[in-house]
N, C-alpha and C positions, 0 to 999 in steps of 0.2 A: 817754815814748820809744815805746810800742807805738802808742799811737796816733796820733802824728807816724809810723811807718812804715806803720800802716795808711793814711792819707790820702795818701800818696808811693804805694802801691801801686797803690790805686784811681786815682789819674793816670796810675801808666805804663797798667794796664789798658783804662784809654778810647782809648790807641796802640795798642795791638793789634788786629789783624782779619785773616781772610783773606778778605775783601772783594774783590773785583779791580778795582771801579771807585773804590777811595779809596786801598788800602795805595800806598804811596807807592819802598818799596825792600823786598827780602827779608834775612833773618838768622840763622841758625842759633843759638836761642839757650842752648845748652848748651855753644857756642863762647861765648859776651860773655858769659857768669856769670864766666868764668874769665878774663877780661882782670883780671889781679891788680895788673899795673901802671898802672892808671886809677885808684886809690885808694890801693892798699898794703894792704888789708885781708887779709880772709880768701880762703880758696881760690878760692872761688863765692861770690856776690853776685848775689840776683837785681838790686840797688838798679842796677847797671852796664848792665843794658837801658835804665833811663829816662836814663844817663848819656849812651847812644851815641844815643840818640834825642833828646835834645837837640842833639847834635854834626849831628846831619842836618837838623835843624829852622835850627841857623846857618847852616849850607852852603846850604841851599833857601831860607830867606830868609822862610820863611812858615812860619804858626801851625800850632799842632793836625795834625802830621804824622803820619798813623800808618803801621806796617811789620806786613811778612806775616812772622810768626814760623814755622819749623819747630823741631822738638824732639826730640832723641833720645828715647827711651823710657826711657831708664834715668836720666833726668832727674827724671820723677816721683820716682824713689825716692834720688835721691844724697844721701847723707849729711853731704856740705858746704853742701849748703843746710839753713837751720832747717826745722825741723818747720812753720813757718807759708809760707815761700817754700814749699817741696813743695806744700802746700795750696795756696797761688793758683796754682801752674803744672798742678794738677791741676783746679780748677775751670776755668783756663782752657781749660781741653782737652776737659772738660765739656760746657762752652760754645761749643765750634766757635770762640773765636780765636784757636790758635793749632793745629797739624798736628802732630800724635804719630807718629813714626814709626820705623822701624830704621836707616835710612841716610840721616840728612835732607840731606848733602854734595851727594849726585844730585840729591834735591828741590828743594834751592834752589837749584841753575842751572834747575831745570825750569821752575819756577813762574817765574824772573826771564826765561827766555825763551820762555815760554807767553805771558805778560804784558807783556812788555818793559818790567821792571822794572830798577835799578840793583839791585847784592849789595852788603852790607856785613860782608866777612868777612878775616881773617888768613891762611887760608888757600892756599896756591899754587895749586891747582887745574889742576895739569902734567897729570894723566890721563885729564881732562874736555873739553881744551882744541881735540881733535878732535872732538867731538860739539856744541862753542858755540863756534863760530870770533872771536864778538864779546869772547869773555873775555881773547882778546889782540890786538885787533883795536881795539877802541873806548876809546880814552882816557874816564876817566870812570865806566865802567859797573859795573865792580869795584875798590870802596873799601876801604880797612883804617882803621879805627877804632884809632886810637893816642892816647898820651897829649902832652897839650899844654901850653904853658904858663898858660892861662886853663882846663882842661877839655879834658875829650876832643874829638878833631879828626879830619877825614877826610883823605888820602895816596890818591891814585892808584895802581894796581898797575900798569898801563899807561899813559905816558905823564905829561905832568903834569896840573896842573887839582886842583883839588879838590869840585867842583860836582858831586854826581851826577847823571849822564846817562841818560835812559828811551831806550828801543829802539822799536823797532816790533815790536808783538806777532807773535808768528808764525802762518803762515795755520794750524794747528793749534790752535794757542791760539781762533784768532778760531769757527774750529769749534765745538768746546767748549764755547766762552762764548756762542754761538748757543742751546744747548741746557737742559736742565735735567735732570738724573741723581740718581735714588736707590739707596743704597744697598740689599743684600739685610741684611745684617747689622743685626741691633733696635738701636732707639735711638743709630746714626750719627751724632754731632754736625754733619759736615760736610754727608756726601748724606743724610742721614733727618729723624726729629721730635728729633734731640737727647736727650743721655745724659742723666747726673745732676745734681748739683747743685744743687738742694732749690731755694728761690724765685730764686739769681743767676737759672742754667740756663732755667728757666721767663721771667723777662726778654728774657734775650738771645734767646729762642728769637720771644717776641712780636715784640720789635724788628727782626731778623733778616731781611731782603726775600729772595725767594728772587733777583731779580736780581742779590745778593750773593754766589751761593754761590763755595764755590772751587771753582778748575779741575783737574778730575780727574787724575791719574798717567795715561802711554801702557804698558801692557805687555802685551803686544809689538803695539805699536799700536790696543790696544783699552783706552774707557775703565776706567780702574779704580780703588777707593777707593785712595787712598793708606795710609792710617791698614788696614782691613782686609785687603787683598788680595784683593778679590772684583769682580768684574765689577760694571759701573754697568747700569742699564737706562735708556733714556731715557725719559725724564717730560715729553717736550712741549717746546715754543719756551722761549726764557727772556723774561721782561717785558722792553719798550725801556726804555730807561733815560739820561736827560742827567746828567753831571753840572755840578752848577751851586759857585759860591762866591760868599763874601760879602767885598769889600775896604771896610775902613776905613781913611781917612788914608793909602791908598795901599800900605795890607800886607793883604795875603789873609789873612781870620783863621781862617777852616775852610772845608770843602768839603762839599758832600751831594747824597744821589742822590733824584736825580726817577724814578718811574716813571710810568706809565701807568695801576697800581694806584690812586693814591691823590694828592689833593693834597698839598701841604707849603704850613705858612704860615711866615713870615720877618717878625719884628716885633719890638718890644721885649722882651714876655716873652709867647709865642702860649700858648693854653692847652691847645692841641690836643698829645694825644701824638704826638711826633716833630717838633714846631715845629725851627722854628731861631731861638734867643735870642740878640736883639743885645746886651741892655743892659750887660752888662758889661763892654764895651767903647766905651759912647755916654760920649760929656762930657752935663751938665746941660742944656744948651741942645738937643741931640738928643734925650734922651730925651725932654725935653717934647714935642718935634714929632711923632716914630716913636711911631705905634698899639702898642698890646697886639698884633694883629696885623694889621701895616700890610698884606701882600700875601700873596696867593697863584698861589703856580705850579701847573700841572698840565701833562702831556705829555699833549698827543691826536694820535693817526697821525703821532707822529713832531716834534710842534710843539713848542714851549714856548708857554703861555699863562699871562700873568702879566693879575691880575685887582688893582685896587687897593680893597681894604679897610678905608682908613686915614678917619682925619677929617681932615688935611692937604691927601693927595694927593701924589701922586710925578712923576716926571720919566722919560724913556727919551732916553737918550743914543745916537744913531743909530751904529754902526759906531765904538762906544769914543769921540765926539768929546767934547771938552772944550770946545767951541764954547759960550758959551750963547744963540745965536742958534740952534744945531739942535737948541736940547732941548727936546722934545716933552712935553708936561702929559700928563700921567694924572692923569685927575678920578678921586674915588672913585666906588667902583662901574664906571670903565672896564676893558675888558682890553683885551689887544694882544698881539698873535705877537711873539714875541722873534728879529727879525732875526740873521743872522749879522753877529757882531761887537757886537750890541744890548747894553746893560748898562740897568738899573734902578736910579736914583737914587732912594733913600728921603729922604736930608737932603744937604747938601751934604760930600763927602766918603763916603759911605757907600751904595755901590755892589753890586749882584748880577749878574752874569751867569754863561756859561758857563765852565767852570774854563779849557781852553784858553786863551780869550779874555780873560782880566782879569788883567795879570801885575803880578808884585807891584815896587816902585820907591818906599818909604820907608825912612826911619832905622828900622833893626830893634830892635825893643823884645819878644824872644818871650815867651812863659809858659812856663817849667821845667818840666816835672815833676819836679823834684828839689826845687822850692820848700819843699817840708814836711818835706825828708831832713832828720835829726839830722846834724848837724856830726860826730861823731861815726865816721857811718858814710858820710864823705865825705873819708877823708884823699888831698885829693889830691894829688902828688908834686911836688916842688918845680923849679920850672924848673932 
């Protein structure tokens, strides 16, 4: 049993971030421990974050979706979580993914309209509703995670729909995420070199791009840590950054960020740290075809430049077409600028572009993180 909810946990884990160019929706997660009627179980559950993060994952329609967590503080230490939930919500916090703080209700409309992000909370949010006019304004934007007949399900608070809806970042936000901020306070997970956490911490902290960081608190209109309460100093431009995604068979299976820093390679199983691994998802006849690392992307001054590293050779699909009179070969060892709208065929069916541009339009078959939950601690309520 501990070891089925340690592999359950390490999955929801790989969902969380506060990244701003991947998190996908924000959540207060010391509000969803306590959705008690998603299972029936105990008070708090951390297991009901991977529950409503599957419920976003159905609604979006696409894999590997992660959320920008905030956290009360007194979460660390609640006594309805076990001894081992306290522990990963504390390494998570560690580790810079997820925001510790005193009032995270403020936070997460901040951070969702810093970002123009969707909220997924229960909450009314009647005293806020002057300061984010979109909270009652945009059908879509603010979802409540309830219980449903198959699994937990997302209800519009505004309006109907059940799809969460992105905003348009705000011109403050887009400020902010121009820039790069550190902390004065030692060892900052968010804005510094990251707290403790013995070798995770040390991981995440290598992994970790500074074009990821999160966006700063306004008070009173100056950057400020959220997590500490101290003024930010700026640290320079932030890296350009594309993001780019990978669709198989017509479903977006994850997303990843290009900088300028550093190539990324995309291949069957690349050996490079930070690759992006197709094989888990290739049928037999794919894999044979798809290299170890069939291609490499890199941004320069703003481009995408995909290079083909493969023994096969790839395809560039001009402007998403599906034509195959317009698809253009990429021999190995070619590269090419990644037009707008451009996508990168490694096999047939198994496409890279930018995430905007590649939208997803198969029969949905997602990956749970709850796959490895004990039945146990999954009683879910009966329609």
């Amino acid at each position: 049993m501990r070891f089925e909810i340690s592999k359950v946990m390490d999955a929801i884990e790989g969902r969380v971030c506060t990244d701003p160019n991947l998190a996908r929706a924000v959540l207060d997660l010391a509000e969803v421990v306590r959705y008690q009627d998603l299972d029936g179980g105990r008070p708090a559950n951390l297991l009901r974050l991977g529950m409503v993060i599957d419920a976003l994952v159905r609604h979006l329609e696409e894999d590997n979706v992660p959320v920008y967590a905030v956290v009360h503080r007194a979460l660390l230490s609640d006594a309805d979580l076990t001894s081992n939930e306290r522990m990963v919500v504390r390494r998570w916090a560690d580790d810079g993914l997820v925001e510790v703080l005193d009032n995270p209700g403020d936070r997460m409309l901040e951070v969702a309209d810093l970002l123009g992000l969707p909220v997924l909370t229960r909450a009314r949010l009647d005293g806020l509703r002057g300061r984010y006019p979109w909270v009652a304004e945009q059908p879509g934007r603010v979802l409540a995670p309830v219980a449903g007949a198959g699994g937990p399900t997302l209800t519009a608070h505004v309006g109907g729909g059940t799809v969460p809806v992105s905003g348009t970042p705000s011109l403050a936000g887009a400020q902010l995420l121009a820039r790069l901020w550190r902390c004065a306070e030692p060892g900052c997970a968010l804005f510094g070199g990251g707290g403790g956490g013995g070798a995770f911490a040390d991981l995440a902290r290598v992994e970790r791009s500074p074009s990821g960081q999160a966006p700063p608190t306004l008070r009173p209109g100056a950057p400020t840590c959220p997590r500490h309460g101290s003024r930010l100093n700026d640290a320079g431009a932030r890296p350009r950054t594309q993001v780019l995604a990978v669709r198989i068979g017509g479903l977006t299976r994850r997303r990843f960020v290009l900088t300028s820093d550093e190539p990324v390679l995309v291949g069957r199983a690349p050996e490079q740290s930070g690759g992006i691994m197709l094989g888990q998802w290739l049928n037999d006849e794919a894999r044979r075809w798809i290299s170890r690392s069939h291609l490499q992307f890199e941004l320069r001054v703003g481009e995408v430049i995909v290079t083909d590293l493969s023994t096969n050779g790839s395809g560039i699909r001009p402007g998403g077409s599906m034509d195959e009179a317009e698809r253009i070969p990429l021999a190995p060892r070619q590269s090419r600028v990644l037009g707008p709208g451009d996508m990168v065929e490694l096999y047939p069916g198994v496409q890279v572009g930018r995430a905007g541009e590649l939208p997803t339009g198969a029969a949905f078959n997602p990956t749970s993180v709850m796959a490895e939950a004990p039945t146990m601690a999954m009683r879910l309520p009966r329609p």
